[in-house]
Each structure stands twice: as structure tokens, then as C-alpha cells.
C-alpha positions as a Markdown table, in Angstrom:
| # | Residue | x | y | z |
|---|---|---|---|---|
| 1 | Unk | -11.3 | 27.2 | -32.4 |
| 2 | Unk | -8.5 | 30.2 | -31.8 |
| 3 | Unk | -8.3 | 29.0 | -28.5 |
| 4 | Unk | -7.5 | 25.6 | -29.3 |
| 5 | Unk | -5.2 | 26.5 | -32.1 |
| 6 | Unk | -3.5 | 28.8 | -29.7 |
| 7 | Unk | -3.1 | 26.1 | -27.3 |
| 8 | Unk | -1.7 | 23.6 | -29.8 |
| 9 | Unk | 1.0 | 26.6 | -30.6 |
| 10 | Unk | 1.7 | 26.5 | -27.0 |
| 11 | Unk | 2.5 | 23.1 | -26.6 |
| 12 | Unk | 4.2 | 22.7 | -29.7 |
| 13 | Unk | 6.6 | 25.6 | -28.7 |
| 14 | Unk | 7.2 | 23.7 | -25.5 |
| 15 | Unk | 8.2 | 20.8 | -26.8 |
| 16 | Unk | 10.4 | 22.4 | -28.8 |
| 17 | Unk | 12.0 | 24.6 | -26.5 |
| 18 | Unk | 12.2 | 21.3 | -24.2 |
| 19 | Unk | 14.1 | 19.6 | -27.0 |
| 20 | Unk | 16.7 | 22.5 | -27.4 |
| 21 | Unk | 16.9 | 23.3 | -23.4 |
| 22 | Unk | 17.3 | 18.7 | -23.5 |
| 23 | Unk | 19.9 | 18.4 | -26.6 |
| 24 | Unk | 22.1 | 21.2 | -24.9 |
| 25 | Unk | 22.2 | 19.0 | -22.0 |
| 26 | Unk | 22.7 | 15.7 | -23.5 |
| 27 | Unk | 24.5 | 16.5 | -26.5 |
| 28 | Unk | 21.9 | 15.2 | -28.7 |
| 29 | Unk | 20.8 | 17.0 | -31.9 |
| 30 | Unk | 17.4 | 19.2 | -31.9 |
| 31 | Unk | 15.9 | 17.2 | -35.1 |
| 32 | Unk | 17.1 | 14.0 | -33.7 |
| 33 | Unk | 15.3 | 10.9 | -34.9 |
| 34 | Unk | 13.0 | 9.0 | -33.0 |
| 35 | Unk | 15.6 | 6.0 | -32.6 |
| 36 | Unk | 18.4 | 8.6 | -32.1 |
| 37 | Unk | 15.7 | 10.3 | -29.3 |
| 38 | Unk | 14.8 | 7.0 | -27.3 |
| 39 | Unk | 18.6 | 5.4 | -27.3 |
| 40 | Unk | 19.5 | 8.7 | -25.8 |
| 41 | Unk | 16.8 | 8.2 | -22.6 |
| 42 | Unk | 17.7 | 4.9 | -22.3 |
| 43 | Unk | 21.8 | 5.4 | -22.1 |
| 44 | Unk | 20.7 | 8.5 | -19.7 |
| 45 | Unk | 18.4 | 6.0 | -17.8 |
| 46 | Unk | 21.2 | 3.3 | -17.3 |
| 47 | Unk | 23.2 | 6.1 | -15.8 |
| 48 | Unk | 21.1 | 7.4 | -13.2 |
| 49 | Unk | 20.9 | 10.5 | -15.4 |
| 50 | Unk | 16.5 | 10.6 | -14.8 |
| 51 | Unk | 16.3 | 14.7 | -14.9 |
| 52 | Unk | 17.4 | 14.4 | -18.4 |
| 53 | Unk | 16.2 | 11.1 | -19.2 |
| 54 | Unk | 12.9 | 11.9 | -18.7 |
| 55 | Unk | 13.1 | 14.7 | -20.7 |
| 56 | Unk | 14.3 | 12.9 | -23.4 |
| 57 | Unk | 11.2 | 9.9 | -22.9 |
| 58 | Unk | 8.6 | 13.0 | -22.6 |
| 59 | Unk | 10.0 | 14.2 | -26.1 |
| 60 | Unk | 8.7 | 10.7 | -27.7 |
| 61 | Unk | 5.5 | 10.3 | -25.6 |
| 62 | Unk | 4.4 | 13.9 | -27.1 |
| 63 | Unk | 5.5 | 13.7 | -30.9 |
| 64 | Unk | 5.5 | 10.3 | -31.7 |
| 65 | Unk | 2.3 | 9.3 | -29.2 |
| 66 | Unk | 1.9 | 6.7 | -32.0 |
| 67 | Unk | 5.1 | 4.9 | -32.6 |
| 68 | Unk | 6.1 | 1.0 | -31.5 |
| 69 | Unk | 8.1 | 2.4 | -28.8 |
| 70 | Unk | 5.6 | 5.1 | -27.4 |
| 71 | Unk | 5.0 | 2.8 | -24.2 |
| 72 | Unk | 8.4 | 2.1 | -23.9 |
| 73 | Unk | 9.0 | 5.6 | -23.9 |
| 74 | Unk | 6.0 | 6.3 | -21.0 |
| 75 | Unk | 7.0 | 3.4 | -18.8 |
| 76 | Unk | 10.2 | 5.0 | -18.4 |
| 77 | Unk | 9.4 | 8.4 | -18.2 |
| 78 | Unk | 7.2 | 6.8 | -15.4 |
| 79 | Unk | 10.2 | 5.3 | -14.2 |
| 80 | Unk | 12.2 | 8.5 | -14.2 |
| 81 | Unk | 9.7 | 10.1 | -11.7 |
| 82 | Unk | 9.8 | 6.5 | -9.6 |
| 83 | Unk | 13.4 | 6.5 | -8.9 |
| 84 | Unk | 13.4 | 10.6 | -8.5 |
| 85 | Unk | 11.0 | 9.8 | -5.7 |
| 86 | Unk | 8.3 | 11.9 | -6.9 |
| 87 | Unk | 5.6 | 9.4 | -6.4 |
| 88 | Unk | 3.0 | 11.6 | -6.9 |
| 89 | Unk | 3.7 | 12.1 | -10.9 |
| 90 | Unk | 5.1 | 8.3 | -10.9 |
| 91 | Unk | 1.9 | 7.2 | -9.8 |
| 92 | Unk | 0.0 | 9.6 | -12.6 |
| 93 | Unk | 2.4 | 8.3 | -15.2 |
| 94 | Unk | 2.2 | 4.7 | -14.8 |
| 95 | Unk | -1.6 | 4.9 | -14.5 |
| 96 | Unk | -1.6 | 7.1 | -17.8 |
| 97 | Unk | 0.6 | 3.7 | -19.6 |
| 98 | Unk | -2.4 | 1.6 | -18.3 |
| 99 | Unk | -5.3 | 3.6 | -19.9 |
| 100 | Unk | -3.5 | 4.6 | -23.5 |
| 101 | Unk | -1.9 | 1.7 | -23.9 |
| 102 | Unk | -3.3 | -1.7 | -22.2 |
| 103 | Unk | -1.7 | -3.8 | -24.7 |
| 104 | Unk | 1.7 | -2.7 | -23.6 |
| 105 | Unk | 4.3 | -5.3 | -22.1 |
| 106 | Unk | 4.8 | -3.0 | -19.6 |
| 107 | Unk | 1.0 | -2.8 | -18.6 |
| 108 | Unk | 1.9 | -5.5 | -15.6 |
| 109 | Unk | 5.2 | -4.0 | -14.5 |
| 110 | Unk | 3.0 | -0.5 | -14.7 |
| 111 | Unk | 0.6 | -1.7 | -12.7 |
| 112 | Unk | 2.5 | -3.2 | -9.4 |
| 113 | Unk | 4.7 | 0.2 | -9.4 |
| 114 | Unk | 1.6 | 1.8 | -9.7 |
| 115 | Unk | 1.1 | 0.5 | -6.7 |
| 116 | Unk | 3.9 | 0.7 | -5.5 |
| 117 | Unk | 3.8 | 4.4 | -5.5 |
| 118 | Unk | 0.9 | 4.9 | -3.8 |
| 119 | Unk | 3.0 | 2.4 | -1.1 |
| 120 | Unk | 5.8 | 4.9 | -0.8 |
| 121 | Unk | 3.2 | 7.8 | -0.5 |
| 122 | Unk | 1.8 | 6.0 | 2.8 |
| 123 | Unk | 2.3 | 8.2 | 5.8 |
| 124 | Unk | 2.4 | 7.0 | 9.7 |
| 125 | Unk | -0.4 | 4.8 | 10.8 |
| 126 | Unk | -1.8 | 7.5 | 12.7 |
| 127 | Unk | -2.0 | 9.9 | 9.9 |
| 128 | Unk | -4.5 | 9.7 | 7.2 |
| 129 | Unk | -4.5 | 6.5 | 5.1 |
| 130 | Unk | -5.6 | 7.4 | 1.9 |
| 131 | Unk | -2.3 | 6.5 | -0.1 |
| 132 | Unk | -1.9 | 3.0 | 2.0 |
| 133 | Unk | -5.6 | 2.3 | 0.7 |
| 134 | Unk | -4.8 | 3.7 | -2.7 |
| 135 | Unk | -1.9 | 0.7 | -2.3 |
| 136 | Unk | -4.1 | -2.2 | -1.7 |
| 137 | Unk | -6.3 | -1.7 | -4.1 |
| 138 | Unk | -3.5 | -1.4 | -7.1 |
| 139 | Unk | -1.9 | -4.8 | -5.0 |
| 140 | Unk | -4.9 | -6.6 | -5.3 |
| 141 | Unk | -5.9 | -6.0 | -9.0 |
| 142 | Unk | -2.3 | -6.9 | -9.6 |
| 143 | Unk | -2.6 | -10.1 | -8.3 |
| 144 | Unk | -6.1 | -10.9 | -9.8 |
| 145 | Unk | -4.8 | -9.8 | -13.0 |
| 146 | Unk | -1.6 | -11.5 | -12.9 |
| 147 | Unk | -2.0 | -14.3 | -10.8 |
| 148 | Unk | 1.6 | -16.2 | -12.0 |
| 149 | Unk | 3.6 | -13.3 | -12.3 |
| 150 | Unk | 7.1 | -13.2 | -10.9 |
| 151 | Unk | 6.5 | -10.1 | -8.9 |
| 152 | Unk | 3.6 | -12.1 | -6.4 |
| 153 | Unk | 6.1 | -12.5 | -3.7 |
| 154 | Unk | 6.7 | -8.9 | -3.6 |
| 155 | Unk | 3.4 | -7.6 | -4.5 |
| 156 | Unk | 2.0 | -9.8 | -1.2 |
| 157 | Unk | 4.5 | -8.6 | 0.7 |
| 158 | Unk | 3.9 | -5.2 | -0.2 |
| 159 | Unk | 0.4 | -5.7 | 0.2 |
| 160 | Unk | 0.9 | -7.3 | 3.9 |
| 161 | Unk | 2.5 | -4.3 | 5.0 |
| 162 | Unk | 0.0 | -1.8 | 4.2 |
| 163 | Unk | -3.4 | -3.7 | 5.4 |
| 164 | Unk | -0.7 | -4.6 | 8.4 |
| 165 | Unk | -0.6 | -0.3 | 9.2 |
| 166 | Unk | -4.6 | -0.2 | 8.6 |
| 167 | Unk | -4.3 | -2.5 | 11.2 |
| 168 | Unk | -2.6 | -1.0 | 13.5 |
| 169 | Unk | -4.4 | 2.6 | 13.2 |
| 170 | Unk | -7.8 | 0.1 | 14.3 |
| 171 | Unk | -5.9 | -1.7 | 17.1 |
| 172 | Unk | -4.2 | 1.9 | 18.2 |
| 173 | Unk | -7.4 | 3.1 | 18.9 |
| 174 | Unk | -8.7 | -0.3 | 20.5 |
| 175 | Unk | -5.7 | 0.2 | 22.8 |
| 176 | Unk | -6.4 | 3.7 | 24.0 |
| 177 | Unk | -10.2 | 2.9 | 25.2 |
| 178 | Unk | -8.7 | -0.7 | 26.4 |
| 179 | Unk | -5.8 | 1.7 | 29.2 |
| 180 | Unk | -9.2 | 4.1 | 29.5 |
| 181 | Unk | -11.1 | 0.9 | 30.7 |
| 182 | Unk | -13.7 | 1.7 | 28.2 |
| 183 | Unk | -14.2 | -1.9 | 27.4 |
| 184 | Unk | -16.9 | -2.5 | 25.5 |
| 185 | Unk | -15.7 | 0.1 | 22.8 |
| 186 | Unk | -12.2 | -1.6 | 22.9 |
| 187 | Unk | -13.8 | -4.7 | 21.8 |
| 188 | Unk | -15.7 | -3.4 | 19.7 |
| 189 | Unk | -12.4 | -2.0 | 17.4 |
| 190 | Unk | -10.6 | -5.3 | 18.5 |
| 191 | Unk | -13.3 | -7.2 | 16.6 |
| 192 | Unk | -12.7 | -4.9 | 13.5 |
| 193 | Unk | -9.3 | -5.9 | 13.9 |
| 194 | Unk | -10.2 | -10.0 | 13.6 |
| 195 | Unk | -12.6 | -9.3 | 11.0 |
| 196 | Unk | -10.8 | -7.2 | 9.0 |
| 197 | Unk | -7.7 | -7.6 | 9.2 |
| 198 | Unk | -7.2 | -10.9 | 10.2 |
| 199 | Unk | -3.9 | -12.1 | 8.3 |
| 200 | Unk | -2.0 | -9.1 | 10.0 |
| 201 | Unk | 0.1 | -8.9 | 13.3 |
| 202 | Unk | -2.4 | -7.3 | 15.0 |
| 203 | Unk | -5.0 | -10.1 | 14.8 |
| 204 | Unk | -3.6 | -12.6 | 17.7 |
| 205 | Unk | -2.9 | -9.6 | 19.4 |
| 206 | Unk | -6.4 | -8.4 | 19.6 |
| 207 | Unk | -8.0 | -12.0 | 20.5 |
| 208 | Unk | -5.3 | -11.8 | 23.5 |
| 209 | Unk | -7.2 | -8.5 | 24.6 |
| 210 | Unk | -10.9 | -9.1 | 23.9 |
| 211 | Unk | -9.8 | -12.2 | 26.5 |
| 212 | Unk | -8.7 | -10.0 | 28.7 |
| 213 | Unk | -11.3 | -7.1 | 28.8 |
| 214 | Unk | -14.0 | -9.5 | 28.7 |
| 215 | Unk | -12.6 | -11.1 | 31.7 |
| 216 | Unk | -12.6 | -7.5 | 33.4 |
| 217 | Unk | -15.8 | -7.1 | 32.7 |
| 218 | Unk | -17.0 | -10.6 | 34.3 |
| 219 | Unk | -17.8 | -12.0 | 30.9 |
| 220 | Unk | -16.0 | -15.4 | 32.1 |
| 221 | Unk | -17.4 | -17.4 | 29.5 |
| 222 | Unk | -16.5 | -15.4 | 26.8 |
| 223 | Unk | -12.7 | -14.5 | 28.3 |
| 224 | Unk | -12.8 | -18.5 | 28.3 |
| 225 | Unk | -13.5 | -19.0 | 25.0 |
| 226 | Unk | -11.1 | -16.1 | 23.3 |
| 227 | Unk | -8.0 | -17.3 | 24.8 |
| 228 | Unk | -9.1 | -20.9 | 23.9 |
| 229 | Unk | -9.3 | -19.2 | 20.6 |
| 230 | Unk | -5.8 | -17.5 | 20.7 |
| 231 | Unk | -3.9 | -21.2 | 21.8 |
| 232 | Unk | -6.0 | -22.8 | 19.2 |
| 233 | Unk | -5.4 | -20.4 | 15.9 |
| 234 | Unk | -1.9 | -19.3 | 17.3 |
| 235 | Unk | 0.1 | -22.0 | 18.7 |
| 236 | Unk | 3.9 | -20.4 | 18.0 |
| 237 | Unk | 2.9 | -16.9 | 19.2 |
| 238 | Unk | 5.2 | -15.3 | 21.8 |
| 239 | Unk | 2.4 | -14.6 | 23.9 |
| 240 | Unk | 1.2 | -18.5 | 24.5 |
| 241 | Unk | 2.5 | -18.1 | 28.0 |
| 242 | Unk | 0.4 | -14.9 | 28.6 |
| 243 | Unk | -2.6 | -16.2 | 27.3 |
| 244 | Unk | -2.3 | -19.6 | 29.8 |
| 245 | Unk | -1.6 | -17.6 | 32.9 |
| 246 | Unk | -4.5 | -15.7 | 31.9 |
| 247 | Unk | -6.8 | -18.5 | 31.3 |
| 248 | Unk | -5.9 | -19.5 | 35.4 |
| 249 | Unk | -6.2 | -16.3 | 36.5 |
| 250 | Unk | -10.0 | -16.2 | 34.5 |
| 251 | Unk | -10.8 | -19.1 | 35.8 |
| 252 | Unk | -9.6 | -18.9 | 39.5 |
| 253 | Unk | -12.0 | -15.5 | 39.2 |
| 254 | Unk | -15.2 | -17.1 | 37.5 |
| 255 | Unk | -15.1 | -19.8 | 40.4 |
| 256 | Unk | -15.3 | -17.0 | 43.2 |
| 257 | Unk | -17.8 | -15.0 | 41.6 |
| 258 | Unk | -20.1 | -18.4 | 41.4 |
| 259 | Unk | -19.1 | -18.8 | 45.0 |
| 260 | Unk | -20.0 | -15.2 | 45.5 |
| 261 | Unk | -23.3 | -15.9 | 44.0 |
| 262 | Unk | -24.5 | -18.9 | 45.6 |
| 263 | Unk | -23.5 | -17.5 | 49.0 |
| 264 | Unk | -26.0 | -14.9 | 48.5 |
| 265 | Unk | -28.4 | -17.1 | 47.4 |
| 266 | Unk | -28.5 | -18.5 | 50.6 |
């Protein structure tokens, strides 16, 4: 029990000495009133001003937890850290408005900068994809939960863009063991590609290939039938002309090779 009592001291003499260290940077009044407190952070806010904004938003979200305008108060403290760039604490803010207060109005808008956090966290396809996964997930519940909202375009978009760099980390790999001429284990990460990530860029792209390695491989059949594939399911894609040269160039080499193999039958 002293612990906790000396812990509750603690805070409450931070919050204090955060409301002095705020009100001699905003010119607002130590015992200011909650309305006097939140129309402060919002005319800070408008400015740009998010240092002292937040500050200002933090004051309500500890001492008046409670009041009408408590999530008004977190959304944009959450906001404060959003357009600081500090995704990390944006991301633990705007989840924090989505557990304490899931009646909010702001529970949507909460949500897709949630993810959107997470989205701006997302490092190089090569790097580790944690964040970009992190992303999705946030996307999709966001448009399961809020299937008419405004913010869909965006949110897809957003969402294309990440599964589009989980794409590309798979088809990276595919690509090395493809100039390697591994290729059974290119195919095998160009199939991951069409499976799971088949609305991205990177689909077409890795039909084209699993063509093309199958046909170096003397799988003719199967060559035959993936770039068949490509000009069925991609009829505008830049590499149409590619894909017919290679269907000749398949072909002209399954006829030899049955030529090859009768004449040895002989």
C-alpha cells in the first residue's frame, strides 16, 4: 500500500509540474479549467504547435480520464505524436483511445491511423516486416469494421502497398535462386507469390517466370500452360509481347525435344 500511495504522489507531482513547465509555455493558467485546458490544445494543434499541444491534451487525459471530452483529448494527443512522426507512441496512443474508450467517434479515425502508423514504421522490403504486417492487419479490421466509411479508398490503397512490399521480399528471393538456376526453389517462392499475394504487381510477374523456368527445365507442358495463363488473366500487361515470343520459343523447343525422342526410339 506505501508503495502505491508513493507512486500516486509521483504521478500527481508530475502532472503538476507538467502543468506549470506547460502554462509557462502557453500562457495558460496552472488551475485552468478543463474547457480553458482543452481550447488551449486545440488552438496549439491548429497551429502546428504539437510539443505543447500534446502536453496540454496529456493534462486532460490524466485528471479528467472521465470527462465528455477525455477522447477528444486522447485522439489528439495521439495525433500530436502522428504528425511529430513518432509513430511508435502514435501507434500506442491511438490503440490506448480504442481499448478505454470504444464508444468514442474517434474509434474509426483511431483505428485507420492506427494503422497507419504501423504503415509509416515499415522499413525496406528486404528488412524485417514486422511493422508492414502490423499495417495489414489494422487495414483489414478497418475495413471489416467500417465497410462504408469515407476513408476505404485510402485505407485499400494503403493496404495495397504494404502486402505489395510483402510481395516483393517473396518474389526478391524467387529471383535470386531464378539468376542461380535453382529452379525448382524459384518456383516454388513464385507460387507463394500467386497464392499469396495475388492482387499485387508481383503476381503477373511471377506467372511470366514460373513460364519461363519451367520451360528451362523441359517442363513444356506446364511452360505452355503458365504463359497461356499470364495472356489469359493479364491481357494489358506490358510484358504481353514477352510472354508471346516466349510461348514460340517454348514451343519451337518442345517440338525438337519430341523429335529428339523419337529419333532415339528408332
Amino acid at each position: 500500500m506505501k508503495n502505491l500511495r508513493h507512486a500516486h504522489i509521483l504521478a500527481v507531482c508530475g502532472l503538476i509540474a507538467l502543468a506549470i513547465f506547460s502554462c509557462s509555455r502557453s500562457k495558460i493558467k496552472p488551475n485552468a479549467t478543463l474547457e480553458e485546458r482543452m481550447a488551449e490544445g486545440m488552438r496549439l494543434f491548429e497551429k502546428g504547435n504539437y510539443f505543447d499541444a500534446k502536453t496540454q491534451f496529456r493534462i486532460v487525459t490524466l485528471s479528467h480520464s472521465g470527462s465528455l471530452v477525455a477522447d477528444k483529448a486522447q485522439f489528439h494527443y495521439a495525433e500530436c505524436h502522428f504528425n511529430m512522426k513518432e509513430y511508435i507512441l502514435s501507434a500506442s496512443e491511438y490503440e490506448r483511445l480504442i481499448k478505454v474508450y470504444p464508444n468514442s467517434e474517434y474509434v474509426d479515425d483511431a483505428k485507420y491511423k492506427l494503422g497507419l502508423s504501423y504503415f509509416k514504421l515499415s522499413p525496406k522490403y528486404a528488412l524485417d516486416q514486422e511493422y508492414t504486417l502490423q499495417s495489414i492487419v489494422h487495414f483489414q479490421e478497418f475495413l471489416e469494421d467500417y465497410h462504408e466509411s469515407e476513408l476505404v479508398p485510402q485505407v485499400e490503397k494503403y493496404l495495397l502497398e504494404a502486402r505489395n512490399k510483402l510481395a516483393q521480399k517473396v518474389y526478391a528471393s524467387a529471383e535470386i535462386y531464378r539468376k542461380m538456376a535453382y529452379l525448382n526453389s524459384a518456383n516454388i517462392y513464385y507460387s507463394k507469390v500467386m497464392e499469396e499475394y495475388y492482387d499485387t504487381e508481383f503476381a503477373p510477374k511471377a506467372l511470366f517466370w514460373t513460364g519461363d523456368c519451367n520451360r528451362r527445365l523441359e517442363k513444356y507442358q506446364e511452360s505452355l500452360d503458365a504463359f497461356g495463363e499470364f495472356l489469359q488473366k493479364y491481357p494489358d500487361h506490358e510484358w504481353i509481347p514477352r510472354a508471346q515470343n516466349k510461348i514460340k520459343q517454348t514451343q519451337k523447343e518442345y517440338q525438337k525435344s519430341r523429335r529428339v525422342a523419337q529419333g532415339s526410339r528408332r
